[in-house]
py3Dmol code that shows the C-alpha trace and the ligand (Angstrom):
import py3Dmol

protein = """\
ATOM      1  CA  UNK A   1      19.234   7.402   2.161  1.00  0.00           C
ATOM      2  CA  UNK A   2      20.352   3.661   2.492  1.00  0.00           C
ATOM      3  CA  UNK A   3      20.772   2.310  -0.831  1.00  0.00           C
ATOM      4  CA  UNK A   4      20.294  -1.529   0.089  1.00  0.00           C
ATOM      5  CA  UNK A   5      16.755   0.045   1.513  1.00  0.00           C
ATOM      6  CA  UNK A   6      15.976   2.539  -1.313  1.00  0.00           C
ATOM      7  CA  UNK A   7      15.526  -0.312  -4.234  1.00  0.00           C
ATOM      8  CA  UNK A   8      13.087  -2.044  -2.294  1.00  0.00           C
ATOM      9  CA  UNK A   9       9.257  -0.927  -2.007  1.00  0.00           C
ATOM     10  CA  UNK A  10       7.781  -0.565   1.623  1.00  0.00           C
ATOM     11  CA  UNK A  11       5.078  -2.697   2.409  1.00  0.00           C
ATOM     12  CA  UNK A  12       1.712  -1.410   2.026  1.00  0.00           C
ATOM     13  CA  UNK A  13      -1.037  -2.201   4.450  1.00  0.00           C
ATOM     14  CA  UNK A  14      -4.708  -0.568   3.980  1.00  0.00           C
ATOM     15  CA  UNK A  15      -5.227  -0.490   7.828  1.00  0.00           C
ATOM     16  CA  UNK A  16      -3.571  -0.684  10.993  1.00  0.00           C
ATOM     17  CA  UNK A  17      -5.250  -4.555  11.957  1.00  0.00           C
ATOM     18  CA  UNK A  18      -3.655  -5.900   8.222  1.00  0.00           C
ATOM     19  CA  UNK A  19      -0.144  -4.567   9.378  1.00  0.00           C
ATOM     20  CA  UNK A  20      -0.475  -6.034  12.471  1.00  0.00           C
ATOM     21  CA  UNK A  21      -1.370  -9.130  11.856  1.00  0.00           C
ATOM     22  CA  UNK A  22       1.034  -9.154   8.603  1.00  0.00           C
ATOM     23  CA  UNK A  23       3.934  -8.300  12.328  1.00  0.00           C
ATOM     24  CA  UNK A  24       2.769 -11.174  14.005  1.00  0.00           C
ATOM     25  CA  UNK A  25       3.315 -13.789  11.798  1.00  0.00           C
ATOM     26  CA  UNK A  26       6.459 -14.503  13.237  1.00  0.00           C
ATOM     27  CA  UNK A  27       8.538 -11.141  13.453  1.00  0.00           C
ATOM     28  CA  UNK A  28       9.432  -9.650  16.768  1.00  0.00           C
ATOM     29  CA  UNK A  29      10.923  -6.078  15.207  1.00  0.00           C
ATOM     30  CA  UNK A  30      11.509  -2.805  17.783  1.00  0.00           C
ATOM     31  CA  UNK A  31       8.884  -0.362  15.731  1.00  0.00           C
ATOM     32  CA  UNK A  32      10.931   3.430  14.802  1.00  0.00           C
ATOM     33  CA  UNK A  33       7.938   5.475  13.704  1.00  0.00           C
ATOM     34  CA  UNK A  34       7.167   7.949  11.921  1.00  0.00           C
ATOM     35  CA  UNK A  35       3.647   9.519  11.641  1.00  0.00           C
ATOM     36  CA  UNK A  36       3.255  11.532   9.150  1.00  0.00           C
ATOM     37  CA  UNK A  37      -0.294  12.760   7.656  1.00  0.00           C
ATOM     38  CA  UNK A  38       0.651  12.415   3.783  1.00  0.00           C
ATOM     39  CA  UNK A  39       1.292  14.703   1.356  1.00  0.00           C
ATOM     40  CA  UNK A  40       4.729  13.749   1.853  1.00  0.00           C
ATOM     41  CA  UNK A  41       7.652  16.400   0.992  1.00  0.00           C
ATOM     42  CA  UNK A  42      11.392  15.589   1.426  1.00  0.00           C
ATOM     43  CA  UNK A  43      10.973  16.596   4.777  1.00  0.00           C
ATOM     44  CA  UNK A  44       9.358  14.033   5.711  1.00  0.00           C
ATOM     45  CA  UNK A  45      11.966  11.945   4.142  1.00  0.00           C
ATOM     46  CA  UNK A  46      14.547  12.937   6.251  1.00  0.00           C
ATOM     47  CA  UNK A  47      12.738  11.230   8.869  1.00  0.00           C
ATOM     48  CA  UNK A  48      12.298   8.297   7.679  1.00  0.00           C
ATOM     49  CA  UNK A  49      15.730   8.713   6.452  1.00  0.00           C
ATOM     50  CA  UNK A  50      17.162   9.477  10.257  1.00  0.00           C
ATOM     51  CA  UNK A  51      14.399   6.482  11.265  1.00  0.00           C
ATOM     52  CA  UNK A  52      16.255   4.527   8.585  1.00  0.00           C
ATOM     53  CA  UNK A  53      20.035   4.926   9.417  1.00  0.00           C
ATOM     54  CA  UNK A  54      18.989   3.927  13.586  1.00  0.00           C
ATOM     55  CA  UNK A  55      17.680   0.781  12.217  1.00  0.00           C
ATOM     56  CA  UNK A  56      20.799   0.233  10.289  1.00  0.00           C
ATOM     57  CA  UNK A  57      23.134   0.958  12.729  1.00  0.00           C
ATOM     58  CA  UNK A  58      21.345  -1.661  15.172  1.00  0.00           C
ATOM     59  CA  UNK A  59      21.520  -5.375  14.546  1.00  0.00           C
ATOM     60  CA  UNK A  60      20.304  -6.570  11.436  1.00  0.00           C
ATOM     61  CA  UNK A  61      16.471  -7.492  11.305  1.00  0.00           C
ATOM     62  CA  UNK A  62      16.032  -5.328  14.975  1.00  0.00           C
ATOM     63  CA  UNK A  63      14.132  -2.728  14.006  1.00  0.00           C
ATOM     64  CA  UNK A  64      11.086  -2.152  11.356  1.00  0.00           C
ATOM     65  CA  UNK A  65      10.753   1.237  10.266  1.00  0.00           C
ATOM     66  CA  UNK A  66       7.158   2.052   9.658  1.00  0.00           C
ATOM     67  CA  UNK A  67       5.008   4.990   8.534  1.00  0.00           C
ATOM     68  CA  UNK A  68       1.965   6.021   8.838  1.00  0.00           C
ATOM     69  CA  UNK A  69      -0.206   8.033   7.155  1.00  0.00           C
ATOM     70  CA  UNK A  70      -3.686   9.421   8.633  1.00  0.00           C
ATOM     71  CA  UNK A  71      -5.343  13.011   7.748  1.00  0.00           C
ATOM     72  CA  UNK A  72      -6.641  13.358  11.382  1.00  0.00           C
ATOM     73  CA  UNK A  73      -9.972  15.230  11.535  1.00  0.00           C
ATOM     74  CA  UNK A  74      -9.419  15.999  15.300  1.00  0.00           C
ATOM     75  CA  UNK A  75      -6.215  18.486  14.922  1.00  0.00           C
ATOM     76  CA  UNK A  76      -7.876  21.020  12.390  1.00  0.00           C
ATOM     77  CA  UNK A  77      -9.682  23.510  13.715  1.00  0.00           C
ATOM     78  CA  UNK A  78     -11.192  24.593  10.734  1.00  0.00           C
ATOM     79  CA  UNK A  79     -13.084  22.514   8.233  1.00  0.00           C
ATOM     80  CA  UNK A  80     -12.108  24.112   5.378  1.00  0.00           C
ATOM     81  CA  UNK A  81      -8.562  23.771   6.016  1.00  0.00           C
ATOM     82  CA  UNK A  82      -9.393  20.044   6.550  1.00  0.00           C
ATOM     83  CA  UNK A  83     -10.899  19.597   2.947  1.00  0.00           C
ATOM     84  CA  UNK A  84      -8.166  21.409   1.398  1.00  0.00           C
ATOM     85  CA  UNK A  85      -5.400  19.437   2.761  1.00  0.00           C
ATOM     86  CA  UNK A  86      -3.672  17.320   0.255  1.00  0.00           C
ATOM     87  CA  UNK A  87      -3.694  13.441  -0.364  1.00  0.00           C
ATOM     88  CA  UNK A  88      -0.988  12.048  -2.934  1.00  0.00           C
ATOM     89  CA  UNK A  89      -1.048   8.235  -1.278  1.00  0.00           C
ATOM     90  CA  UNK A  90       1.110   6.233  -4.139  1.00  0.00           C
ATOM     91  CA  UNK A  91       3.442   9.141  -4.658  1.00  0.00           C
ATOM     92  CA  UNK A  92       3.938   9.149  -0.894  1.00  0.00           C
ATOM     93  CA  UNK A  93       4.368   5.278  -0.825  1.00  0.00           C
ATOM     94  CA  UNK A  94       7.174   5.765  -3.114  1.00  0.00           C
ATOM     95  CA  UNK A  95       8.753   8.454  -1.108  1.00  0.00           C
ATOM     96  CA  UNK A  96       9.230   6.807   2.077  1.00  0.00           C
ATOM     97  CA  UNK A  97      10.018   3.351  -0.100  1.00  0.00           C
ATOM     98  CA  UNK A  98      12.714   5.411  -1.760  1.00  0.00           C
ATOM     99  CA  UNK A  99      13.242   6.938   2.324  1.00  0.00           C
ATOM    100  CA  UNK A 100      14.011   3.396   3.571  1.00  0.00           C
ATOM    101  CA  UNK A 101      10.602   2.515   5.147  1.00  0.00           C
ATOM    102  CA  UNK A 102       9.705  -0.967   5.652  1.00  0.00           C
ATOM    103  CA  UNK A 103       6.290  -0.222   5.685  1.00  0.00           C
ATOM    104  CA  UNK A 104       3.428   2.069   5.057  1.00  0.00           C
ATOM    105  CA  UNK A 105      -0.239   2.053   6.887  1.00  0.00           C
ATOM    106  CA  UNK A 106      -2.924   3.588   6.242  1.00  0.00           C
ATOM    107  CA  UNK A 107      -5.170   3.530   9.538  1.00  0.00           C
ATOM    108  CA  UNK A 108      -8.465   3.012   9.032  1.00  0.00           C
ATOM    109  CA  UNK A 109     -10.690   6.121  10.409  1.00  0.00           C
ATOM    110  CA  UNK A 110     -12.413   3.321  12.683  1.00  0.00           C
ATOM    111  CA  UNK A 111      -9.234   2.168  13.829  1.00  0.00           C
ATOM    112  CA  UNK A 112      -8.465   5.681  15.245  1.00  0.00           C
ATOM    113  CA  UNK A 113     -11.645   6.778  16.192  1.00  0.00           C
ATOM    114  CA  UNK A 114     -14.207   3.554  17.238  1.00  0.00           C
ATOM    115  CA  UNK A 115     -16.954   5.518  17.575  1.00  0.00           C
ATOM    116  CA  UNK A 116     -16.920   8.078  15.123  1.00  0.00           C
ATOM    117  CA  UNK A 117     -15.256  11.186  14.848  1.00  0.00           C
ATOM    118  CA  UNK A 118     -16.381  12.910  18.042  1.00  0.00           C
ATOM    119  CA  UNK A 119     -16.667  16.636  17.684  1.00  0.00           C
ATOM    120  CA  UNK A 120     -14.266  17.427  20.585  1.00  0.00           C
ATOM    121  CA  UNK A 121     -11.797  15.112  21.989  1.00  0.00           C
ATOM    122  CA  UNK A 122     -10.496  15.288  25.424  1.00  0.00           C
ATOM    123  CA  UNK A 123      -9.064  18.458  26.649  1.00  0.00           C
ATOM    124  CA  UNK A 124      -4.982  17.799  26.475  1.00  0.00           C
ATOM    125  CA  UNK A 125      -3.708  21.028  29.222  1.00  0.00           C
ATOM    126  CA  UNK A 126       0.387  20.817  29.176  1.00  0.00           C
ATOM    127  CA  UNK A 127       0.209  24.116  31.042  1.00  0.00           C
ATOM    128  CA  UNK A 128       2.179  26.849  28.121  1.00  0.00           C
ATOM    129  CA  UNK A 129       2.872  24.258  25.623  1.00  0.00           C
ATOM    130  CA  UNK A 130      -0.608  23.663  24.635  1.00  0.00           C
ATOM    131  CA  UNK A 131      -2.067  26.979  25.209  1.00  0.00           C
ATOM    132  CA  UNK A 132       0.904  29.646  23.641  1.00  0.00           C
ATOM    133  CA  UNK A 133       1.609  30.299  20.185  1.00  0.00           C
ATOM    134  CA  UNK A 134      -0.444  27.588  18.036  1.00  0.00           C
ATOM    135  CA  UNK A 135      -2.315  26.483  21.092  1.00  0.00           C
ATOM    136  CA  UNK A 136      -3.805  30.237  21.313  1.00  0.00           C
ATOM    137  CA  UNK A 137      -4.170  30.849  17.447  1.00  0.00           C
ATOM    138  CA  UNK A 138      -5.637  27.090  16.907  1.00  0.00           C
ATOM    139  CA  UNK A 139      -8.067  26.240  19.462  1.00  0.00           C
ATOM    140  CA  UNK A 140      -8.691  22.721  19.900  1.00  0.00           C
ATOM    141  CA  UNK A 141      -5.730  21.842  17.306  1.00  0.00           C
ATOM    142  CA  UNK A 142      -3.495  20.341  20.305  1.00  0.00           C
ATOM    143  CA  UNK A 143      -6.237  18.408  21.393  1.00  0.00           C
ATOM    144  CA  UNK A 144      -6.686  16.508  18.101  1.00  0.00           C
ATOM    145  CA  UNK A 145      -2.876  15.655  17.922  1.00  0.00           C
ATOM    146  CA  UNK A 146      -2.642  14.637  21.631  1.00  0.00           C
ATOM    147  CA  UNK A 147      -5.566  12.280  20.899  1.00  0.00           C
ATOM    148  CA  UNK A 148      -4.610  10.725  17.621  1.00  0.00           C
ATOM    149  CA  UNK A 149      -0.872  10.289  18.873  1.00  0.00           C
ATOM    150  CA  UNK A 150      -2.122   8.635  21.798  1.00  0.00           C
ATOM    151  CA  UNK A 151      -4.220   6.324  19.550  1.00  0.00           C
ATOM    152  CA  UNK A 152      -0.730   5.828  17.109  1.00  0.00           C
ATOM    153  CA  UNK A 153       1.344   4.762  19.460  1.00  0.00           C
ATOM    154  CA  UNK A 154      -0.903   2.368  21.447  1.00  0.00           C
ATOM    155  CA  UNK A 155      -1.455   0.306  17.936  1.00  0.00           C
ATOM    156  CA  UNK A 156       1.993   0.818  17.309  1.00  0.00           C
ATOM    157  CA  UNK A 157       4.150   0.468  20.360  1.00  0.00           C
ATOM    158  CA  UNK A 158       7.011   1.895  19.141  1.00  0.00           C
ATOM    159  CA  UNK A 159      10.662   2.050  20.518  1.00  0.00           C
ATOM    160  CA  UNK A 160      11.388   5.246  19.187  1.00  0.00           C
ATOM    161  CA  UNK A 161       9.387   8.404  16.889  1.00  0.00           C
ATOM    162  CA  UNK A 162      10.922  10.562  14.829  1.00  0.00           C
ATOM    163  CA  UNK A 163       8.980  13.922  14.544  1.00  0.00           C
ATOM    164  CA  UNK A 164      10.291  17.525  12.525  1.00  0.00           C
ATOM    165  CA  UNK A 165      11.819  20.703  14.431  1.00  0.00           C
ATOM    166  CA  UNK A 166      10.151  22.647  12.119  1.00  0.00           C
ATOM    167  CA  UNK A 167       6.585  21.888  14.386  1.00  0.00           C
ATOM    168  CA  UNK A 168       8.662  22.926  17.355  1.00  0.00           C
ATOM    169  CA  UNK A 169       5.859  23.012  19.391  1.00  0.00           C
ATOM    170  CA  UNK A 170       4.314  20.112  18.457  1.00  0.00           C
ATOM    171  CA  UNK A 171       7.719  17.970  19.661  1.00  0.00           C
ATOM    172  CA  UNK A 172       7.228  19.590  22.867  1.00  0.00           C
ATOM    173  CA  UNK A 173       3.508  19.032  23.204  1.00  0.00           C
ATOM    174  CA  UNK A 174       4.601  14.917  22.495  1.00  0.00           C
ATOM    175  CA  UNK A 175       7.543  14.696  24.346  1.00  0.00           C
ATOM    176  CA  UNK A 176       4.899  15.609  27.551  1.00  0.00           C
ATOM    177  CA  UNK A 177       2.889  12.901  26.071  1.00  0.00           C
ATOM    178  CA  UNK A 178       5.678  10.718  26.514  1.00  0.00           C
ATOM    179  CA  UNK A 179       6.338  11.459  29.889  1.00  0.00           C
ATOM    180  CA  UNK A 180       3.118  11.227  30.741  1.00  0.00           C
ATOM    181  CA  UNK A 181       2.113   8.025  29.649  1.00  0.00           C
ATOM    182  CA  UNK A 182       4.533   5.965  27.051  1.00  0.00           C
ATOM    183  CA  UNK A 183       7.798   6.220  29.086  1.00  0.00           C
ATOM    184  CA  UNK A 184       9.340   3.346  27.045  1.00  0.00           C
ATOM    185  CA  UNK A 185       9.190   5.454  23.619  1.00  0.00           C
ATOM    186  CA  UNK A 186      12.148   7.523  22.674  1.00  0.00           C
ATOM    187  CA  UNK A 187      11.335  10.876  20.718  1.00  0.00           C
ATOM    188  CA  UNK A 188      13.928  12.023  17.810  1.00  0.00           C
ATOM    189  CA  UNK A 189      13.886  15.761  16.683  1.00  0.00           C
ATOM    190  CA  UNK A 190      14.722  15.910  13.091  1.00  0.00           C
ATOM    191  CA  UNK A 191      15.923  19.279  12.123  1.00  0.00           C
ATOM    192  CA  UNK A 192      13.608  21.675   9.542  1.00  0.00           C
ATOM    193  CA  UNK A 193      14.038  21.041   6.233  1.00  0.00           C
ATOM    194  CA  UNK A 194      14.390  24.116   3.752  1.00  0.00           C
ATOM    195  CA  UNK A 195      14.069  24.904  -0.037  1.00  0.00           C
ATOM    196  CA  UNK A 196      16.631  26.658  -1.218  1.00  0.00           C
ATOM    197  CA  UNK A 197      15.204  29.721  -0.921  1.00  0.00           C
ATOM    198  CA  UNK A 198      14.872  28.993   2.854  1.00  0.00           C
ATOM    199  CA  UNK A 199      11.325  28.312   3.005  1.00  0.00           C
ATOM    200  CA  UNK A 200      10.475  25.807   5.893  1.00  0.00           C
ATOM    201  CA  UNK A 201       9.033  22.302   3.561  1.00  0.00           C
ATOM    202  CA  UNK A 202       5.670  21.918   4.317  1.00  0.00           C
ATOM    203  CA  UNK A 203       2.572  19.939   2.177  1.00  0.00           C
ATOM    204  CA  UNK A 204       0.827  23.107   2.876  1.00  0.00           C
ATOM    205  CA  UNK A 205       3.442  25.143   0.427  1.00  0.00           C
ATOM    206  CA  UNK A 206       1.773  23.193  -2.958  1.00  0.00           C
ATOM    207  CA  UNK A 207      -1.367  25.626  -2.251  1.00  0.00           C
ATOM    208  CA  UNK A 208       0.700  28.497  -2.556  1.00  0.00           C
ATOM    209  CA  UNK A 209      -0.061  30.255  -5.994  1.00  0.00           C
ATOM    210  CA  UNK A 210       2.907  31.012  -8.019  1.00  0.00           C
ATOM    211  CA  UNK A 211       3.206  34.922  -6.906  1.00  0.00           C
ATOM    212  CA  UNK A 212       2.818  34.038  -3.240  1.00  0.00           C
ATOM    213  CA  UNK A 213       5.508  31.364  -3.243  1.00  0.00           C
ATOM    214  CA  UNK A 214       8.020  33.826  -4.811  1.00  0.00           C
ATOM    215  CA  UNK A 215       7.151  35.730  -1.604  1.00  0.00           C
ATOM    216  CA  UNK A 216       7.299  33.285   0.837  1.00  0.00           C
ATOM    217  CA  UNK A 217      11.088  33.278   1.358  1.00  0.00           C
ATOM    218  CA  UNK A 218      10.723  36.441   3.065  1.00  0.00           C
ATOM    219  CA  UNK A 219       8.939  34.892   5.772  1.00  0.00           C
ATOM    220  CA  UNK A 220      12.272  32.439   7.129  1.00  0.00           C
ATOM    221  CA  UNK A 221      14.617  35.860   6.445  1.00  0.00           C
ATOM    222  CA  UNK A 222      12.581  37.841   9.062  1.00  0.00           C
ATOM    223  CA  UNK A 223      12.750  34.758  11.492  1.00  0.00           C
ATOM    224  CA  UNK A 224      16.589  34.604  10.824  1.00  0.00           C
ATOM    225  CA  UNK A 225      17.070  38.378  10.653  1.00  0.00           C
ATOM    226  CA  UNK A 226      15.665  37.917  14.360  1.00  0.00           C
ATOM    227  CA  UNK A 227      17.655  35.223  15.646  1.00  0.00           C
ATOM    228  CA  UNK A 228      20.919  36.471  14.784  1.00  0.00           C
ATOM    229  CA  UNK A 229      19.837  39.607  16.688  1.00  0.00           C
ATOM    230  CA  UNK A 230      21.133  40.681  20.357  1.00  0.00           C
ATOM    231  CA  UNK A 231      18.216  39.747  23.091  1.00  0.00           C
ATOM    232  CA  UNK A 232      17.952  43.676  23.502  1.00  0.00           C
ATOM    233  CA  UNK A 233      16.465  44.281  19.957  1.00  0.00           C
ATOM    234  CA  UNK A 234      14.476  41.335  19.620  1.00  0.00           C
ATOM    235  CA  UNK A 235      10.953  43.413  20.462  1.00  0.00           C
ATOM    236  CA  UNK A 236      11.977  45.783  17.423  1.00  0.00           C
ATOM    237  CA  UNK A 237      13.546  43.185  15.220  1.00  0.00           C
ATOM    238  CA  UNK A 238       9.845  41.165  15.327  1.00  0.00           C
ATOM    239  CA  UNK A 239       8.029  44.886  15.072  1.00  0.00           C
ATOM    240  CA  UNK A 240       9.815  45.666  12.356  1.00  0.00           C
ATOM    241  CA  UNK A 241       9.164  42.165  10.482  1.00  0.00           C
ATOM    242  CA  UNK A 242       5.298  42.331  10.897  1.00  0.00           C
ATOM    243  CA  UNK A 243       5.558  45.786   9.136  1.00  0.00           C
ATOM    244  CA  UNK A 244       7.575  44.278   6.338  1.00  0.00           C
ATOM    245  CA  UNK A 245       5.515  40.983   6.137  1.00  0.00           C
ATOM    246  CA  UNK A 246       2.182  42.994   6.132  1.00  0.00           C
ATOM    247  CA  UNK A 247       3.349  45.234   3.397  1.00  0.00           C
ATOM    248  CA  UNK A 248       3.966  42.646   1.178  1.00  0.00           C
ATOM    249  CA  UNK A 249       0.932  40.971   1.854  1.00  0.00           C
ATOM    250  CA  UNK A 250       1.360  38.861   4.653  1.00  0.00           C
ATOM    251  CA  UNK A 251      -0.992  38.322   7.564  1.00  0.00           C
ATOM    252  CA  UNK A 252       0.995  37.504  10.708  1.00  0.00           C
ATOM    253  CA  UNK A 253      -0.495  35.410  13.431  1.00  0.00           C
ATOM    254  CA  UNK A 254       2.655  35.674  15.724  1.00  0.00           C
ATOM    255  CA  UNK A 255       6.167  36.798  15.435  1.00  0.00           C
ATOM    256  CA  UNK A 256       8.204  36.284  18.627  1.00  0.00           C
ATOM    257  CA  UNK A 257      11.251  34.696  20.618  1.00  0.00           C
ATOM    258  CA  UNK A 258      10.203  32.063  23.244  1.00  0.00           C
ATOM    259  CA  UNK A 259      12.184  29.680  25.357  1.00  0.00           C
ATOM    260  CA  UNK A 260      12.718  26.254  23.491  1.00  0.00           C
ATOM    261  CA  UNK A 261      12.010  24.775  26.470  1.00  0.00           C
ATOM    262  CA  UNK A 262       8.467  26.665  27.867  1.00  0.00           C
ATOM    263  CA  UNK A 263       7.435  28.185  25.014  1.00  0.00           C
ATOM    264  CA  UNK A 264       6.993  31.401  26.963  1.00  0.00           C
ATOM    265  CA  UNK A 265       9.202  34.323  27.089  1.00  0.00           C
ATOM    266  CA  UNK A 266      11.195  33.475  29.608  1.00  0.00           C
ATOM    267  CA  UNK A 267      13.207  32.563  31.315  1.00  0.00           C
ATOM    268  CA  UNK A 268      16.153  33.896  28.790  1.00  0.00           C
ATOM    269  CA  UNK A 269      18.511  31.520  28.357  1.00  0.00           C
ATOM    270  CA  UNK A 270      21.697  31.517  26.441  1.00  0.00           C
ATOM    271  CA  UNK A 271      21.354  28.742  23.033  1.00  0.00           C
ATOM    272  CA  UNK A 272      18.043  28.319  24.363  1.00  0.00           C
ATOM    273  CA  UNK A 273      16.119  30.787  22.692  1.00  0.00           C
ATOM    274  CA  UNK A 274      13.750  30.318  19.439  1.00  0.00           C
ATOM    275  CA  UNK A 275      12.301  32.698  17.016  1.00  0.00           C
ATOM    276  CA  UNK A 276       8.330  31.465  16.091  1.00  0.00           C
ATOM    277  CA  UNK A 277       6.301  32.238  13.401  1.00  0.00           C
ATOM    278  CA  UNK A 278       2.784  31.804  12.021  1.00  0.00           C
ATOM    279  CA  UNK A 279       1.791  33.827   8.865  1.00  0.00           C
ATOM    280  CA  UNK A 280      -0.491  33.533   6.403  1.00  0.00           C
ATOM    281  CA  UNK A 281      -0.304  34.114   2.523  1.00  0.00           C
ATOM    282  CA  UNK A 282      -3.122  33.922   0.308  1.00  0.00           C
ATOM    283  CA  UNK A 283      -5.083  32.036   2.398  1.00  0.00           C
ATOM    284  CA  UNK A 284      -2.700  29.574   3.227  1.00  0.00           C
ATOM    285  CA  UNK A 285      -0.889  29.234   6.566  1.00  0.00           C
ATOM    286  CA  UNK A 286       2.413  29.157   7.188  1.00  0.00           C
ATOM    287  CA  UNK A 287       4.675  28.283  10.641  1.00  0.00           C
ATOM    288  CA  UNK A 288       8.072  28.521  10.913  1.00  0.00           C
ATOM    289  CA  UNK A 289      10.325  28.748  13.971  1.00  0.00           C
ATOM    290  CA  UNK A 290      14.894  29.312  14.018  1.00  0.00           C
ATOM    291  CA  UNK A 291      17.197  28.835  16.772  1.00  0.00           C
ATOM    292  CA  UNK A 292      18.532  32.171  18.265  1.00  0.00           C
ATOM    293  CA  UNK A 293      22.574  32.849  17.939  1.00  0.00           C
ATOM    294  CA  UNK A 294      21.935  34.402  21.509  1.00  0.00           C
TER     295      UNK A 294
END
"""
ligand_1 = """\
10
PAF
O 2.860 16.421 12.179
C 1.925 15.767 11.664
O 1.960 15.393 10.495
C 0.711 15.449 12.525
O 0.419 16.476 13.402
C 0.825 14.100 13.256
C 1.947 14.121 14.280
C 1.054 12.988 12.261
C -0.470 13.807 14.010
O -1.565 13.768 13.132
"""
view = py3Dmol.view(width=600, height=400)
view.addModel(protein, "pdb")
view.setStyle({"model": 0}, {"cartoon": {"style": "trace"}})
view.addModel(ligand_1, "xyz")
view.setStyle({"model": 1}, {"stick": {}})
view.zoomTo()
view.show()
């Protein structure tokens, strides 16, 4: 965290026109962003934190690093799990203040969706990275982030985004995005952030009930126990997981290795493999994904 950043309080703005017009009263700044949909755990402060220490290592007064903060309606694919998510606004203000932001906005639903929220959004098709994995066990869900990133970073215009490993896929699914249509933005993978215990951080984890998060642990070892396998046991190494995950519990959405890069199973490559997981404990759902030693 940078300590000349971490006194001061990022600026709040209610909606994306405010900020903007707040940014054109007479600073030119290269935007880092980081969109984040609230909730806000310390893995989204290493973001804002690896957001942070770019600006600083730029000239002074070149960059601004801004969050923003936006449950979007489009990327759930079920409503339920779209009431339930959590809001904690002024404890996340103080997060990415203490984080090094320079400012927090809160987009306005309007400003992301002009004409209401429509109940499908167009059809995002990045071949096996929107269709594998969560793009199989979340119809729709892709769609929803494709169009509300799309709608970030035109308000925005960032330089550069900083977005977590631990949505692997997701990264993927934006870095397309990126190619495709914002060439000038840079993407920055920020590695997963853990509990001690090893679960992945996620704002999901707070709806875990006490007996379930004691649990939950078990979850990362079977994705590790995996990736420090040989390729060759791999199929039994994930067989042998779902057994252990169901029996304490656990309903298991996927267990497998993929390539980083295609999300499919092959082509094997050597540092190039990943162990993904999506799992669900009491209701609430869980993804995780490690690097294979292979
Ligand atoms: O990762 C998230 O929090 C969301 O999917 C994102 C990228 C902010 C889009 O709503």
């Amino acid at each position: 965290m940078s300590t000349t950043q971490g006194a001061l309080r990022a600026k709040r703005y209610e909606s994306f026109s405010a900020w903007r017009t707040a940014v054109s009263k007479g600073r030119e700044k290269r935007v880092l962003f980081v969109p984040t949909m609230g909730a806000l755990h310390p893995g989204h402060a290493a973001l804002v934190e690896a957001a942070r220490r770019f600006a600083d290592g730029e000239k002074e007064g070149a960059c601004e690093v801004v969050v923003s903060i936006f449950i979007n309606p489009t990327q759930f694919d079920d409503a339920a799990d779209f009431g339930a998510y959590p809001s904690s606004p002024d404890a996340d203000v103080e997060l990415v203040s203490l984080a090094g932001a320079d400012a927090v906005v809160f987009p306005r639903l309007q400003e992301m969706y002009p004409d209401g929220v429509p109940p499908h959004v167009d059809r995002a098709d990045f071949g096996s990275l929107t269709s594998v994995l969560e793009g199989a066990e979340r119809p729709g869900h892709f769609d929803g982030v494709v169009a509300v990133v799309r709608n970030l970073f035109q308000w925005v215009k960032p330089s550069a985004a900083f977005f977590g490993e631990k949505d692997w896929q997701q990264l993927a699914v934006v870095r397309r995005l990126v190619d495709l249509e914002f060439p000038g933005i840079d993407i920055h993978p920020v590695p997963t952030v853990r509990e001690p215990d090893g679960l992945a951080m996620s704002s999901r984890n707070r709806r875990l009930c006490e007996e379930d998060r004691a649990l939950s642990p078990l979850f990362a070892q079977w994705l590790r126990r995996v990736a420090a396998g040989d390729s060759a046991e791999w199929g039994q190494l994930c067989a042998d997981g779902e057994g252990a995950l169901k029996a304490r519990g656990f309903e298991i959405e996927y267990l497998t290795v993929r390539n980083a890069g295609t999300l499919e199973e092959g082509p094997l490559v050597r540092g190039g493999m990943r162990v993904f997981g999506a799992v669900r404990k009491g209701g609430v759902r869980l993804i995780d994904n490690v690097a294979c030693t292979f």
